[in-house]
Structures are given as C-alpha cells and as structure tokens.
N, C-alpha and C positions, 0 to 999 in steps of 0.2 A: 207351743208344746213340743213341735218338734224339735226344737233345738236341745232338749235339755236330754241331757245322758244318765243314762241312770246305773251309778258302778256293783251291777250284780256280781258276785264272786272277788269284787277286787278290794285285799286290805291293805294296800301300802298307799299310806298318806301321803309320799309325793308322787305318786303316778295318779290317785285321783284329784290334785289341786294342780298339778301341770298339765293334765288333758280335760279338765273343764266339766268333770265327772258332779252330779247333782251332791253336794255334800253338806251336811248339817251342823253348824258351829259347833262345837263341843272340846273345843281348847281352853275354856274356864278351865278344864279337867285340871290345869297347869298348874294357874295359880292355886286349887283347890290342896293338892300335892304338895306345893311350896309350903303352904301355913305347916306343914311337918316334916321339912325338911332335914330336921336334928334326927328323927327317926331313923335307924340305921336303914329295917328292913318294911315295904309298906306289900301286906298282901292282899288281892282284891279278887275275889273269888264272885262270878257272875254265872248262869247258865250256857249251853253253847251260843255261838249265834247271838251273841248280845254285845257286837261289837268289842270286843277283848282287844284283839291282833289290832285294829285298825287305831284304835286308844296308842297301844304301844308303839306302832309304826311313826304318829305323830307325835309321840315324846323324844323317842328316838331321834328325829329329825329336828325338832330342839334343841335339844341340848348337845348333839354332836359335833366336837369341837373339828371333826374333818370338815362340815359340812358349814355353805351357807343359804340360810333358809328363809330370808327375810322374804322372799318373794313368796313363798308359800303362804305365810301367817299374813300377810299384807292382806286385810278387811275382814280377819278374825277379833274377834272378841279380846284376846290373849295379847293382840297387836297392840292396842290401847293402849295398854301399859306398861308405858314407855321404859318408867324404873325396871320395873320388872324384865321384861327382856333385856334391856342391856347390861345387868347382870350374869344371866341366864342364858340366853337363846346363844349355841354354837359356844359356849363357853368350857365345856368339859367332854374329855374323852367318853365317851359311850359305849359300851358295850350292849348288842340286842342280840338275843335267840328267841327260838323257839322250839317246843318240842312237840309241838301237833303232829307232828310226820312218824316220832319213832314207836314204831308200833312191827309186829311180827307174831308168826304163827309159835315161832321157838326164841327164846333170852336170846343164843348169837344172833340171828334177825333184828330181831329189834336191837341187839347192840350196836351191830352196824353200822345202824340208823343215826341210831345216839354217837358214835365218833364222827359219823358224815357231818352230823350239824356241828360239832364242836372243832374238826378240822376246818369249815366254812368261815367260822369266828375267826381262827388263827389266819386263813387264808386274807382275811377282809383288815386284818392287820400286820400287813407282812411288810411294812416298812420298818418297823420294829427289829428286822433282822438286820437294819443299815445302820441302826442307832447305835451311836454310842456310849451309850447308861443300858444296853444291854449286854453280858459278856458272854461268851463263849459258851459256857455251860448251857447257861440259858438258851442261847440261838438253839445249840444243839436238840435241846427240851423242843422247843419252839418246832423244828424244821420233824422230828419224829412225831407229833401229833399234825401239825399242817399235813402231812406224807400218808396219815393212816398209819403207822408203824408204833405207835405208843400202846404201852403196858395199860392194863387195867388199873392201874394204879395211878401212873399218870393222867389219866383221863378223871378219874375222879378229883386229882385236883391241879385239873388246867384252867378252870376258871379263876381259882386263887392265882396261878403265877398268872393267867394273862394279865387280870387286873393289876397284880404287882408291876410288870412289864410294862403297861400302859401309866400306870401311875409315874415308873420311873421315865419313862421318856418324854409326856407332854407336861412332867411339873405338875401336875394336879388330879385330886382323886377322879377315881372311874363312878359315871354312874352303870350300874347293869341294872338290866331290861331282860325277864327270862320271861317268856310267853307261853300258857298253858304246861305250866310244869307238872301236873299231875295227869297227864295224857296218855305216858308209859305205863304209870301206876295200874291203869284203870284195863288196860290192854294188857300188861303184862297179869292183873288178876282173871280176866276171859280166860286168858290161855295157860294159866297153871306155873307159870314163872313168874311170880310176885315179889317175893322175897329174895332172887336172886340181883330183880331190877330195885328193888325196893334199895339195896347196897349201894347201887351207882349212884342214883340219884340222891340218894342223903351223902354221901362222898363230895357228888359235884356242887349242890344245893349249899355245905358247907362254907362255900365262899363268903356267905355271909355274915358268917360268926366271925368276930373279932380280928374285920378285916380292916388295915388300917388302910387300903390302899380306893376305899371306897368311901365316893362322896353320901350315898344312897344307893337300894336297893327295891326296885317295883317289880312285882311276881302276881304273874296271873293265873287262874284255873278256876276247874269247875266246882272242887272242895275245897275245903280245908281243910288236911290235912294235919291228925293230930301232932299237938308240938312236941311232942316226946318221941314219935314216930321218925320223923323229917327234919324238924326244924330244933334237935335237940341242945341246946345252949345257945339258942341265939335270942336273947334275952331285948333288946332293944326291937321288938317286933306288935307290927300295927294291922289287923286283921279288920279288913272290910268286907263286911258278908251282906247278902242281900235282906240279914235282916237290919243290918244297920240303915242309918242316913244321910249320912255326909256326902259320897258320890253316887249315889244313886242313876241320880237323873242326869250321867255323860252314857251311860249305860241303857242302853233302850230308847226309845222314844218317845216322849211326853205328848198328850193329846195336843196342844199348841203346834208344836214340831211337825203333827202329821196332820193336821188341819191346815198349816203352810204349805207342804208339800203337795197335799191335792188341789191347792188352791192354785197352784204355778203348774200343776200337769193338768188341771180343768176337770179332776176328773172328783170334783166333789159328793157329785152324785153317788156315789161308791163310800160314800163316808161308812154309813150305816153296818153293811157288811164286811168292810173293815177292820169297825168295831169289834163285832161278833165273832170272828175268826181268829184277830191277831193281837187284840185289849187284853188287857185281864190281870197283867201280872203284878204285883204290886211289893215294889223293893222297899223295905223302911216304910218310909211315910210317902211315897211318892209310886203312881202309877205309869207303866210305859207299855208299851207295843214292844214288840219282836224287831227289831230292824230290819233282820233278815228276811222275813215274812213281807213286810211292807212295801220293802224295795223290790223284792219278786214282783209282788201281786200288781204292784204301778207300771213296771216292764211289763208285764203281759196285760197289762189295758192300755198300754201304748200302741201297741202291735195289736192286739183286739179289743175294741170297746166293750165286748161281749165275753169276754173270757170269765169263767167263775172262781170265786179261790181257791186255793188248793194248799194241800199240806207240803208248802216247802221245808216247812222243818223237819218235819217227820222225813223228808227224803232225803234230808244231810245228814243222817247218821242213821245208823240198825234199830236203833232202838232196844238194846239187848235189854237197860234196864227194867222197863216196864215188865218183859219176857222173864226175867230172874223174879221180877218181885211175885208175879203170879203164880209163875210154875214152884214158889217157897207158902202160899197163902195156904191160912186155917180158916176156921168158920169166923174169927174175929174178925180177919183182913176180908174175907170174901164180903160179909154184913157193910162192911165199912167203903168197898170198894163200888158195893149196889147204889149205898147212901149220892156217893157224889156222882155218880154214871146217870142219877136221878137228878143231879141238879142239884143236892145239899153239898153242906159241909160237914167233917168231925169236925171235933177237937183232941189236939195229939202232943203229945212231947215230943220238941222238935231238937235235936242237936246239930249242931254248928259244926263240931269237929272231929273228924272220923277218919277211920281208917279203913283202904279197901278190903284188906281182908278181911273185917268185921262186920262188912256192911250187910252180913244176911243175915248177922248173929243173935238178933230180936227184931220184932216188932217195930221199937221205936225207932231205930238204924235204919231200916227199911221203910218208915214216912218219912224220917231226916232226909234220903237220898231224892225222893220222888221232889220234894220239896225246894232242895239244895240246888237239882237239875233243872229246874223251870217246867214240872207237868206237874206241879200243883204251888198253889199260893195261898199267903195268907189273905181272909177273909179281915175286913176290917171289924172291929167288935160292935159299933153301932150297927152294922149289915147283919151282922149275927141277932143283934136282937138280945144277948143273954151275956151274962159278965163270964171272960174269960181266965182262966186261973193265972196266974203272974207266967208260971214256966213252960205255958202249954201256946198254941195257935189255933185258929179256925180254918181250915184248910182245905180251897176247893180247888176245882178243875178251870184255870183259867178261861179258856175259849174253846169254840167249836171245833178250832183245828185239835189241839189233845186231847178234847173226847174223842176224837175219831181215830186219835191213833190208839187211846186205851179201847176203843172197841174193836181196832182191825187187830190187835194183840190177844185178845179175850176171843176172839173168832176163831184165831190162828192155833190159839192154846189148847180150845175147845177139840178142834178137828184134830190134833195131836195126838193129846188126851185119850179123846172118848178110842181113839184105837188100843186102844193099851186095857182099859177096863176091862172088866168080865160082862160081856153082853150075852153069851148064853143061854141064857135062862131069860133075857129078853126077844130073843129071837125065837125061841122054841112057844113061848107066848103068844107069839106073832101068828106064826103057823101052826100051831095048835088051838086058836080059837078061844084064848082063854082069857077073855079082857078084863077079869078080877086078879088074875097074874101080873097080867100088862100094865095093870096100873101103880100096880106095886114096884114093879123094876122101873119105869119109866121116873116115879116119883125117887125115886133113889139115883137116878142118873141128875134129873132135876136138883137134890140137894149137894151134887157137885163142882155143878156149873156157877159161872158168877154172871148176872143176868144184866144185860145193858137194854138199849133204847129201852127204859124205864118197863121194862112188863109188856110190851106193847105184840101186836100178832106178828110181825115179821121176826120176834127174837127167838119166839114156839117153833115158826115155820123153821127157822135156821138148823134147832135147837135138835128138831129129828129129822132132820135131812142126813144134820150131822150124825145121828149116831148110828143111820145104816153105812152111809161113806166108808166107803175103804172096807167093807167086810165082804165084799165078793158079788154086792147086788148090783143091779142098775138102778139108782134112782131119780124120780124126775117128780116136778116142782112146777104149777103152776101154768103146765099146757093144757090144751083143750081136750077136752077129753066129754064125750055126749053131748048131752047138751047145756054144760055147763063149764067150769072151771074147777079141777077137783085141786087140793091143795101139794098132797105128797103120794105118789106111786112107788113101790118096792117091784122090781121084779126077780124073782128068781129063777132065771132060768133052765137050771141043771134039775130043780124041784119041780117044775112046770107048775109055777105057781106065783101070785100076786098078792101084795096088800095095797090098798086102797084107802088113805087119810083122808078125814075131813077135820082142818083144826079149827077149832073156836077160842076166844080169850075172851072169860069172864070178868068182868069189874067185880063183882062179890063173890064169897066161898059157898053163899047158899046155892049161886045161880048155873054153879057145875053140872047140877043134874039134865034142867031146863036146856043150859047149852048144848050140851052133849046129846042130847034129845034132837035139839034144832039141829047138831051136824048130821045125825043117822039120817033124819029125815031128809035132809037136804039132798044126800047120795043116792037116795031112793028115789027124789024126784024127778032130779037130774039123768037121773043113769051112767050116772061115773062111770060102772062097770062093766055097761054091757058091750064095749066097744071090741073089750078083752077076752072075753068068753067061748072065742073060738080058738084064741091063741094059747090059754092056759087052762089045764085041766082044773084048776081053783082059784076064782078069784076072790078073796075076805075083804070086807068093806070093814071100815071102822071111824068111830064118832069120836073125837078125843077135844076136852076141852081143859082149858089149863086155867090156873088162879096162883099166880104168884110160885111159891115152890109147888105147888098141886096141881095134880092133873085126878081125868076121869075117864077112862076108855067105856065105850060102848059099843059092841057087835051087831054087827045088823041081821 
C-alpha cells in the first residue's frame, strides 16, 4: 500500500504516467472518439471534478505530433491496438488550452487572463516563426499576440490563424483541444460582464466553423452552451451530455474501478461509506463516483486509517450556484427542495442547452443547472416506481456529500435571510409575554425557511437560534443551565431581561398541545431559570413545540 501514489490535484497525463501516480485506464476514451472522427466538432460537457482536464491532457499527448508518447500508452488499453495508434498516436499537430484559469472581478481582468493563455498557445509553437510556409505578415501577427500586444480583434481570432499556421507548416490538419470553455461564461455572469466575455469567446470558439485547417475539434465544459449563443454555424457538431451514453463511463468512476482501487490500497473496508458519500451519480445508463472525491478520501486513509469523509468537492469550488438557486426560490422550489433534502425525488423538465444569462429565468433553467452541474441526478425510473413522462426526469440528491452542501447553503441563506426580515413584532412578542402573538410570527418566519435534516429537532433548535442572531442579543444553545439542559437562551442585556426555550418536535399536528405542555413542564422541573434571576430583572420561560411548518408557543 505504501508504494502506490495517489495523483491528488494533478491532471497532466504525462507527469502522472512518468512519476508512477495510481492511474485508472480510461484511453478506450480514444478509440471511442475515433468511430466520429468525420465530426468536425465533438462537445463533451461533464460536471466539475469529473476528470475533464486529465481526458484532454491524455489526448493531447496522442495525437501530438511534436511528441513521442509510446511510453506512456505502453499497458493501456488504447495500446492494443496496434492499427489504431499507428495511425494516430503522435501523428498530428495539436493544439491544447484551457480556460479554467480566465476568471476576474472586472471583463479587463479576466481578459488578461484570457490573452495569457492564448499567448502560452503561441508561445508553445514558436518554431513556427522559423518556418518557411510561414510569411512575414503572419510572423508579425504571430510575435504581437506571443508579446501580449494583440488587438482585440486578433485575439478572437488567433486560434483560426494558429491552426492555419500549424496546418501550414506540419503538412497536416490541427487537432484542437479547448478545455472548460464555458468557465469565463460562468464567471464573467457572477460578476456582471457576461456579454462583454460572451463576444470573446464566440469570436475565439469560431475556429471551428468552417475551418479547413482542422483535423477535429474536442471542447470540454460544464454546460452546454446554446448553439445560437456560441456555437452559431457550426453545423457539423456532436454534443455529449451526461444525459447521453456513449462516453459516460471515461468520465467518473464505475463501481468496478473503485472496488479495484480499494482492493490495491487494502482499504476495502471503507467500501461502504464510500459509497454513501461519493456514488450516486448516474450519466446515461451508466453510474460513476466523483473521482475527485475518491482519490481524496484514499489519500487521507493512507495517511490516517481513521480519517472520515469529507466534502472534497464542496471545497473546490464556492458553490455560488446552489446560493443563486435558493436566494431566487418561490413556494414551488422551497416544496420541491424539502422533497429531496428528505430523501425523495421530483420530477422536472430538464434542458440540455442554455445560456448563462438565462439561467435564473424559470424554474426549469434553474433544475436544468442543478442537474447539468452534478448536485442532482437522474433517478433511474424503475427506482422511481412510477412511469416517467418522455421529456421530464426523476431527479435526486446523489450522496451525502451534496446533501450537506445543500444544507450548509440553506443554513448560511437562512442566517443571511432571517437578518433582513421584519422580526419586530416577533420580538416585542417575546418580551411582552404574548405566546398567542409568538406563535403567529414565528409560524410566518417558519413558512420562509426551506427546512432540511427531514423535520428533525436539530433543524427547530437551529431554526431560532437563527432568528435572534445578529439582532443585538446574546444567544446561547444547549449549556447547562439548573438542573438540566435547557434548549435556547435570549439575553438582553440593555432590557435587563431573558427568554428561556424549551423546543419540542412533534411527529403529529394533534400532538402540539401535549408537546408544548411536556416543554413548560419540563422548565418548571428543571429550573432552567432560576440560575438567572438574580442577574436579570425578568426572566420568561417559554414552551415551543413545532410540527413541520407549525409551531405552538406556551408561557409558563
């Protein structure tokens, strides 16, 4: 076990087959690729973190005709055959980017970004200015974008002359390789310059329309991006989404794969939760794991046999969408959002191909996105139980790990939120004694929230902790207090005065009275209060028990 390395954070295909990095065959991808190779342009659109970049690094290193790569592929899959690579492997100029990186607060920032990486391109073919099938003009073009000095105009379309450039010098067409093309998109909509980026990139993205200077075109990202949007006339185009089947399974990891891999680190025992953390998602017809998740969570039980899992995905990116989708939710989305926070699934109309700016602009735009991005899947329809309409899906919360980031979103929303509301008339409730008030506001704060761990008493306890937070009190939660443990304490200290929680969670709507009953009593027994009594000129004790959106306040 010790010997095997495990490549956390690294996607370049020859630094993890040259340094001995634990790596999982998945160069079928190749030949899979090849059966369409007449296709000008092939798009493949996967979640983050589902192996994208490392796919492309090891195409890249195929087919680039600077490179030779036979050591790498030597007891791959892809190696086998034999016809096949000696066609192929190192036999055409290459062009690879990426645009994971170009991102900024403001359009120049991120544009920056965006000429760093496409001078990098130029830089990585700079023999090209020795050649002689290239002329003058051209060098000149060439050496002002290499330089950073190229207009906006040449930048959108350097990738047509590189390709032209590379076509003419090695005799044969360019493959180009653009990695997370929609990454600006998605960045540049956060921050309010979408449409300015949105120009670049259909400008540079352009290369592939009616380019004769290309063998093929593979483009990766997280959407897909409408064809009228981006990809406007480029008519010979092959869109692989994860609702499709074809490459699924080079993308993720199939239960076999990762049932190998614990088998070679010993760490089978670990299967189980695994499972439950990093399963779940389901491309086409075919189910995989997170890769990214997996290879974590095997690195830290290498290093600790005792480590538990943890939300590596949730920590490679903000999560902003989740945060848009909720902070945009009506009573439809909140109902629907309870459903799977519970463990169900809808059913939803799901679209394929969108645009960022429109991605708030219904309902169905906003499950497409949740869906598109890997924190929700399709539900297979025998699992459902109920026939599914032709144009719609079943669509749950894959694993443990994205419940927990849609519940630490919904926590984080909440304590936002509930600052912003009108709690007034909840508070004056409070200290006024008036628990036929309090049940009223509290039930109204209750119908705003969107309510996770299924109903349970830690979501009540959270639920009014939150809505004194941040309004000037001290509150406290669950310390000792007489001779018992009382649930939520208010103080206020400028009023010289206290409230005193006891929550309950009823299983039935009848059983509110009864509960609320057993918490008065409880505080009475106990003595919650009297520990307080010398320190505040009034302390209010209160019974509160809750039923789903309900609650019932009772004064003692």
């Amino acid at each position: 076990m010790g010997k095997i390395k495990i490549p956390v954070g690294r996607s370049g295909f020859a630094d993890i087959r040259t340094n001995g990095y634990y790596f999982i065959d998945k160069s079928a991808l190749i030949e899979e690729l090849l059966k369409t190779d007449a296709a000008q342009v092939t798009l493949i659109t996967r979640p983050r973190r589902f192996g994208k970049t490392l796919m492309m690094s090891m195409l890249s290193e195929f087919f680039d005709i600077q490179k030779d790569s036979a050591a790498l592929f030597k007891g791959l899959k892809v190696f086998d055959n034999r016809e096949l690579c000696d066609k192929w492997m190192n036999q055409y100029p290459t062009l690879f980017l990426s645009f994971r990186s170009v991102e900024g607060l403001n359009f120049d920032k991120a544009y920056s970004k965006l000429e760093a990486v496409v001078a990098q391109c130029y830089t990585e073919q700079i023999d090209l200015l020795n050649s002689d099938r290239v002329n003058a003009y051209e060098k000149a073009f060439f050496d002002r974008i290499a330089s950073k000095r190229a207009s906006r105009e040449e930048i959108e379309n350097s990738l047509f002359l590189l390709t032209k450039l590379m076509r003419a010098h090695y005799g044969r067409p360019v493959i180009l390789l653009i990695d997370e093309y929609d990454v600006p998109l998605a960045k540049a909509n956060d921050k309010g310059y979408y449409t300015e980026m949105l120009d670049v990139i259909r400008g540079i993205v352009q290369a592939v329309k009616d380019n004769d200077s290309l063998k093929f075109a593979i483009i990766t990202g997280c959407l897909r991006i409408a064809k009228e949007s981006i990809f406007t006339g480029t008519n010979n185009l092959i869109a692989d989404t994860i609702s499709d089947t074809r490459l699924n399974e080079y993308f993720g990891f199939t239960q076999r794969e990762v049932d190998k891999l614990l088998q070679d680190t010993d760490l089978e025992v670990h299967a189980g939760e695994m499972k439950e953390w990093y399963d779940g998602y389901r491309f086409g017809n075919c189910n995989v794991y997170c890769p990214w998740d997996v290879m974590n969570y095997v690195q830290d039980l290498m290093l600790d046999s005792k480590a538990k899992p943890a939300g590596y995905w949730k920590n490679s990116s903000d999560n902003a969408v989740i945060r848009s989708f909720i902070d945009y939710s009506g009573d439809a989305i909140t109902k629907k959002m309870e459903v799977l926070l519970s463990g169900g699934y809808i059913i939803q109309r799901v679209k394929d191909d969108l645009t960022y700016d429109y991605l708030h602009s219904s309902e169905e735009n906003l499950w497409s996105v949740l869906y598109l991005t890997g924190y929700l899947t399709q539900m297979e329809e025998t699992e459902a139980g109920k026939e599914i309409p032709k144009d719609s899906m079943a669509l749950v919360i894959p694993n443990l790990e994205v419940k927990e980031i849609f519940e630490s979103a919904i926590k984080t929303w909440f304590e936002d939120s509930s600052r912003t509301w009108d709690r007034k008339a909840l508070f004056a409730a409070v200290w006024n004694e008036n628990a036929e008030e309090l049940t009223r506001e509290m039930t109204k704060l209750l119908r705003k929230t969107i309510s996770y761990h299924d109903y349970r008493e830690d979501f009540y306890h959270a639920f009014l902790a939150g809505i004194f937070a941040g309004a000037g009190y001290n509150v406290e939660s669950n310390r000792e207090h007489g001779e018992g443990r009382s649930d939520i304490i208010v103080q206020d200290y400028v009023g010289d005065r206290m409230a005193v929680f006891e929550v309950k969670y009823s299983r039935k709507q009848e059983e509110l009275v009864r509960d609320c009953e057993e918490a008065i009593a409880q505080i009475d027994a106990r003595n919650y209060a009297e520990e307080f009594k010398d320190d505040y000129a009034r302390v209010i004790c209160y019974g509160i028990s809750f039923f789903k959106k309900r609650c019932l306040v009772f004064l003692l």
